[in-house]
Each structure stands twice: as structure tokens, then as C-alpha cells.
C-alpha positions in Angstrom: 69.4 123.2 152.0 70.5 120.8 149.2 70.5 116.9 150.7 72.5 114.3 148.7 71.6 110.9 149.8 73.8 107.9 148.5 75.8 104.8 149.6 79.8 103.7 148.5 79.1 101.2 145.9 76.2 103.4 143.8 77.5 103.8 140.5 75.3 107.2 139.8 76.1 108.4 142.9 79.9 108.2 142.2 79.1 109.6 138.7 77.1 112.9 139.9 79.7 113.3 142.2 82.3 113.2 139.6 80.5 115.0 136.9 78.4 117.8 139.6 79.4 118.2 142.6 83.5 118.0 141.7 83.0 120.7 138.9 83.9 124.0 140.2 81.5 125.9 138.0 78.7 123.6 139.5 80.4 123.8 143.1 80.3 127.8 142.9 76.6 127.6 141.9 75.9 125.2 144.7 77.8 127.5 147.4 76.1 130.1 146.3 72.7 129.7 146.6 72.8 126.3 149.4 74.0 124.9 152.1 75.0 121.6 150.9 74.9 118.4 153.2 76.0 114.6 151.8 74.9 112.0 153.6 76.0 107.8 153.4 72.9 105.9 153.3 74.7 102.8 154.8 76.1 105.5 158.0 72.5 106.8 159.0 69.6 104.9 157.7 67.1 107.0 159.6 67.8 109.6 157.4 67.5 107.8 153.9 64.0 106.7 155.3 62.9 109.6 156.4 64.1 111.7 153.1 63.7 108.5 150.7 59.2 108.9 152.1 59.8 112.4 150.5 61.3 111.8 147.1 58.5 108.5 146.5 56.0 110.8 147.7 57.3 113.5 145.4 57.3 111.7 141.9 54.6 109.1 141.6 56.0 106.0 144.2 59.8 106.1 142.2 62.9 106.5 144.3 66.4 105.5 143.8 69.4 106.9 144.8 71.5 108.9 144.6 68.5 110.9 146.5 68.6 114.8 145.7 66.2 116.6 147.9 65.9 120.5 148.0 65.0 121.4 151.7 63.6 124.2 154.2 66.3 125.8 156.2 65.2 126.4 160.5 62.8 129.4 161.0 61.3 129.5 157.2 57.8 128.8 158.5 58.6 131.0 161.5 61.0 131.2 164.8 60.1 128.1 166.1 60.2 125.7 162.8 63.0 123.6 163.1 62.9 123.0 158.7 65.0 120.3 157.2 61.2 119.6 155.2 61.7 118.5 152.0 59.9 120.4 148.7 61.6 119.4 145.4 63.4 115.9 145.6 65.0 113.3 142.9 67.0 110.7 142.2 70.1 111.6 139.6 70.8 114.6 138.3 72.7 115.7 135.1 75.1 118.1 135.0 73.4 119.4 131.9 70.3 119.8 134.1 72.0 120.7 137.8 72.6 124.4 137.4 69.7 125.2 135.8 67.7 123.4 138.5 69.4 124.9 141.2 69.1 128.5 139.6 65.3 127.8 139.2 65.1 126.6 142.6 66.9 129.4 144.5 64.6 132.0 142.2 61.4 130.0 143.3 62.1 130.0 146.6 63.0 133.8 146.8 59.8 134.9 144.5 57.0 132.8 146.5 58.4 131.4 149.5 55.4 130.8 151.2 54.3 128.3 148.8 57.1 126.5 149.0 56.7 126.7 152.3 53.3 125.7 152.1 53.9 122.3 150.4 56.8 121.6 152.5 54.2 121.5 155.4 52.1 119.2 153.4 55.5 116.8 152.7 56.4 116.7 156.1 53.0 115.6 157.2 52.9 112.7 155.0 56.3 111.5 155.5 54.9 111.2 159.4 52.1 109.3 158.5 54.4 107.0 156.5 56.7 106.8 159.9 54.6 106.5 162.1 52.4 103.9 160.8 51.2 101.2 163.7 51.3 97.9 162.5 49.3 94.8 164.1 50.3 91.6 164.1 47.9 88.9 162.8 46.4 86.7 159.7 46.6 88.2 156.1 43.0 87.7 154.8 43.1 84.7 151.9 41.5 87.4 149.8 44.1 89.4 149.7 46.9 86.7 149.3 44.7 85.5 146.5 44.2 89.0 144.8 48.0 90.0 145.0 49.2 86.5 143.8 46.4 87.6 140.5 47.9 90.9 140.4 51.5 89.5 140.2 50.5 86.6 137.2 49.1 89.9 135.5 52.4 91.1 135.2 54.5 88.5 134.6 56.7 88.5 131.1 55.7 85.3 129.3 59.0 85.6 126.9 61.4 86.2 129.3 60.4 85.9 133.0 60.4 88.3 135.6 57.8 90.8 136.2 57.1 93.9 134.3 59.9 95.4 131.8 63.4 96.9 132.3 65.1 97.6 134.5 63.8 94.1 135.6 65.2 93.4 139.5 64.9 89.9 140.9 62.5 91.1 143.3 63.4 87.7 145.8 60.2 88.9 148.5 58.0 88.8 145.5 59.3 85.4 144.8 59.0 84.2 148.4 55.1 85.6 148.3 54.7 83.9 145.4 56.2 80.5 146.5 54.3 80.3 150.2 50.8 81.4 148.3 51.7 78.0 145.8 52.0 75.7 149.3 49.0 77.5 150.2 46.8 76.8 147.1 48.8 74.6 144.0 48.8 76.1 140.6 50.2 74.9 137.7 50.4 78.3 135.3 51.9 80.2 139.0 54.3 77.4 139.8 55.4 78.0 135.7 55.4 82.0 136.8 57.7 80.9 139.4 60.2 78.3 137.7 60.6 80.1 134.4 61.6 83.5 136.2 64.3 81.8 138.8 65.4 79.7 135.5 66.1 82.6 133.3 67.4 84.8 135.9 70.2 82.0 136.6 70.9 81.6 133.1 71.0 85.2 132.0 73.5 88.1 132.3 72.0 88.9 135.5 73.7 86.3 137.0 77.7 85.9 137.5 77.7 82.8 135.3 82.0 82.4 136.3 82.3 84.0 139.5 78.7 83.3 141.1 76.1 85.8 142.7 73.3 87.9 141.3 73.9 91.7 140.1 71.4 94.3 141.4 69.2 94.6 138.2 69.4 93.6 134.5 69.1 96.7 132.2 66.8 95.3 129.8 64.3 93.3 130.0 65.9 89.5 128.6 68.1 89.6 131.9 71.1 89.7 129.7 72.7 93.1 130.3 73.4 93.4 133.6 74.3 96.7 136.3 77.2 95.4 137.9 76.7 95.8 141.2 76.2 92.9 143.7 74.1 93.8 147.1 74.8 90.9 149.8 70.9 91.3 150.7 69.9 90.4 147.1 72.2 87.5 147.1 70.9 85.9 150.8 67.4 86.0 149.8 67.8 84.7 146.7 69.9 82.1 148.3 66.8 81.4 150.3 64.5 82.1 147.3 66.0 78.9 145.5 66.2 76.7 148.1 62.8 76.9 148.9 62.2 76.6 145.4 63.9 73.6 145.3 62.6 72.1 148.3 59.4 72.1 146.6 59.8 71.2 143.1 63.4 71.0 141.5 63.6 72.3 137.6 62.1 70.2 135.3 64.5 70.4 133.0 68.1 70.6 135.0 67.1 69.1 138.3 70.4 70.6 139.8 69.9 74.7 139.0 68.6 75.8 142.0 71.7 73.8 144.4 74.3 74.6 141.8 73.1 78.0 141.7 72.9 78.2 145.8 76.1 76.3 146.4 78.0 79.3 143.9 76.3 82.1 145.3 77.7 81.2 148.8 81.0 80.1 147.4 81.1 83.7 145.6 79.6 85.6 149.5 82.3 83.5 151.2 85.2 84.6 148.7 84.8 87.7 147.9 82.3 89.5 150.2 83.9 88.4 153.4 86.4 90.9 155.3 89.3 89.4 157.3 87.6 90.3 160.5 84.3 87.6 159.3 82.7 90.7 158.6 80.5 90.8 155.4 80.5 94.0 153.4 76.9 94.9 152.1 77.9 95.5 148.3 80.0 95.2 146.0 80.8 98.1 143.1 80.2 98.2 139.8 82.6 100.3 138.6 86.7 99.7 138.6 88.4 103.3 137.8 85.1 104.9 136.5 83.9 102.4 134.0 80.7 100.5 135.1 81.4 96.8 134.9 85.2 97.1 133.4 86.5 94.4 136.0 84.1 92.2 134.3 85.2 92.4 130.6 87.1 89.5 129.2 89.5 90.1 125.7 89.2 87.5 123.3 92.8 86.4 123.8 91.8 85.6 127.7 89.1 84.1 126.6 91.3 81.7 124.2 93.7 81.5 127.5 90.9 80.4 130.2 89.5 78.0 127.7 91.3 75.5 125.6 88.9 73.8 123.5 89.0 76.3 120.4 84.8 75.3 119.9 83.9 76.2 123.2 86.7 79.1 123.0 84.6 80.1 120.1 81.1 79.9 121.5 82.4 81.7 123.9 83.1 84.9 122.1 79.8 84.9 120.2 
């Protein structure tokens, strides 16, 4: 069984299914050697959990989607095996890559089955340890708030903010951590950990700087190039994110960032991600007629049009 995992506004998701599984060469291969299931994310939850366990367990703690996971069919491991166990899962696929993959599978499986069969086993009993995890209510040791907060500051980016390099995501529960352990304990170099990253994330590409809101993730590491999409859960933390910021300690430099950037990312929720039922939608795309982010590109001449001071105009289009 091949699983595809993905949700309405994922660009790669609408790309493999442009470029694999609408290609009737690919289609054919598919048909031929799977039973092939697609699944919306957003529709049944339960089963991106359960499945998305498989593909982090698979390759190293990464995940993403759109999720492509190669599974057991019922009876493999004998009458009473009900399968669906996952053996070979990732993310996107090429359609360089996709034919050859599922070839390679379908030979693998037919030339040593019980291996396969074999590791499935060992999949499926980790994914139910992962689910069935009991959690306790109760204090979080200082220790351990002390020793993440260290292990975050290790891998902050002194140049440009954020944690890590690109992608770079605006990780808002990191930020919240890292905001209740400075009430906890005051730190000058974290609070500068803190400011610097929310600063350069609302000035950089990340951010909507006309419409309002946060994209997803930035592409490269300066926050500058964004990927277009706009997820409504990123956007209410973040909301939260600043104003607790804010609460705290406004900007040194532009007291008025974290409201001004608050007050636009409702305005922009309210506007655009509201249905006429009051219902809000959980993303927005980032594509308009296949192109990632073309809804989003301004021409020189409206640029000239929007704004009528020709030195701005021209600062503008730098």
C-alpha cells in the first residue's frame, strides 16, 4: 500500500501531485505494483499522527509533508495481521526519483518479504510506544528549564536571530519557553536572544510587511525569503508570543513593534482568514495558479502606482 499524507494549502503536496501522481506514466507504475490511498491531514488527524511517528521514526526525527509512506497490506505477517504498518516512509518525492522508488520497492518486497515484514513489526511497535505514552501532570524540575533554556542560547544565530539555519521557522512555543524561563530567572544575553529574534522576524521577508501575518518559514536563514504560506496557528501564537513580549519589556529601539505588529496580524486573521460563516480557515496557500508566492509579486509600475513619492517609490524597488 502507498499512503500519501497532505493538507489543501501544502505547496509540495500540490506539486507531487501535479508532477507524480497526475502523470500517467507514473499513475500506470503506481497501479501496478500498489494500492494507492490519499489522505487530507486537516480531514483525519489520527491518521497523520499515527503515520507522521513512522516517517520521524524512519529518517532521523525529520518529517514534513507531503508524507509518503510505503505500507504492509492485511495478512502479510499471517491471517490474522491486520497491516497498514509502515516500512519505507518520506516526505516529497521527485518524479525523477518516484518510479524508480516504487520499482525498487515492489522488487524488495517480492525478493525478501519477511524482512520487510520484520521491520514493519519493529515500526509499528514504536509508533505505539510514541501513542501511547502516559503523561503526568506536575512541576518541571528547574534543572531541566535551566538546561533547555542553555541548550536553546547554544543555538541561537547571533547575525540574524532565530535558532539554527535555514529553513529558519518562528518556532512561537520555543519563544513562549523562552520568555516564561526569563520571568523565572532574568538574563540579560536571553532577554537579547529573545528581542533580537521577534525584531528581525517582524522586520524581515518572513513577515507580510503590507498585508500583515507571519508566512510558515523563511527559506534562508536572514528571514528575508519567505515560503508563502500563512498557517492561522503560527499567526495566534505569535500573536500571543509578542504580547507577552511586550508586556514584559517593549523594544528598545521602536517601543511600538510588538502592538503594531499584533494589531496587523489580527487585522490581516480578521480580513482575510475569516469565512462568512465566522469560521476561520486554518491556512492560507502559497501558490496562485502553480507559482509559489505569485499573488505576492508587485511590478515596478504598481509599485510607482501604490506609492507616490518617487524616493520612497525607488527604495522601494531596490
Amino acid at each position: 500500500i502507498f499512503l500519501s499524507v497532505g493538507y489543501s494549502t501544502c505547496y509540495w503536496c500540490h506539486v507531487m501531485e501535479r508532477m507524480c501522481f497526475e502523470s500517467p506514466a507514473i499513475a500506470k507504475v503506481m497501479n501496478e505494483h500498489f494500492v494507492n490511498i490519499k489522505v487530507d491531514r486537516e480531514e483525519r488527524p489520527d491518521v497523520d499522527d499515527i503515520y507522521m511517528a513512522s516517517v520521524q521514526i524512519l529518517n532521523n526525527g525529520r518529517g514534513g509533508w507531503p508524507m509518503s509512506v510505503f505500507l504492509t497490506p492485511p495478512g502479510a505477517g499471517g491471517k490474522d495481521d491486520p497491516g497498514l504498518k509502515p516500512f519505507y516512509a518520506a516526505t516529497y518525492i521527485p518524479p525523477q526519483t518516484f518510479p524508480v522508488l516504487i520499482q525498487r520497492v515492489s522488487e524488495v518486497w517480492k525478493e525478501q518479504k519477511d524482512n520487510v515484514v520484520k521491520q514493519a513489526d519493529q515500526v509499528a511497535e514504536m509508533i505505539a510506544g510514541h501513542m501511547n505514552q502516559q503523561f503526568v501532570a506536575g512541576d518541571i524540575p528547574a534543572a531541566i528549564i535551566d538546561t533547555t533554556t542553555q541548550l536553546m542560547k547554544g543555538t541561537f544565530d547571533d547575525e540574524h536571530g532565530g535558532f539554527g539555519n535555514a529553513p529558519k521557522f518562528p518556532t512561537p512555543n520555543n519563544l513562549q519557553f523562552l520568555l516564561k524561563s526569563y520571568q523565572r530567572k532574568p538574563d540579560d544575553q536571553l532577554w537579547h536572544v529573545i528581542s533580537y529574534t521577534l525584531e528581525r522576524m517582524a522586520r524581515g521577508g518572513i513577515y507580510d510587511q503590507i498585508g500583515g501575518g507571519f508566512h510558515r518559514y523563511s527559506v534562508d536563514e536572514k528571514w528575508l525569503v519567505p515560503h508563502f504560506e500563512k498557517m492561522l496557528y503560527d499567526n495566534a501564537q505569535l500573536v500571543e508570543t509578542y504580547l507577552t513580549a511586550h508586556a514584559i519589556k517593549p523594544d528598545a529601539k521602536d517601543p511600538q513593534l510588538y502592538p503594531r505588529v499584533v494589531r496587523q496580524v489580527c487585522d490581516y486573521v480578521l480580513r482575510e482568514m475569516l469565512d462568512e460563516t465566522g469560521t476561520f480557515w486554518s491556512a492560507q496557500d502559497a501558490e496562485v495558479d502553480a507559482k509559489e508566492g505569485d499573488n505576492y509579486v508587485w511590478t515596478p509600475a504598481q509599485v510607482k502606482e501604490a506609492i507616490k513619492d518617487e524616493k520612497l517609490a525607488a527604495l522601494a524597488l531596490k
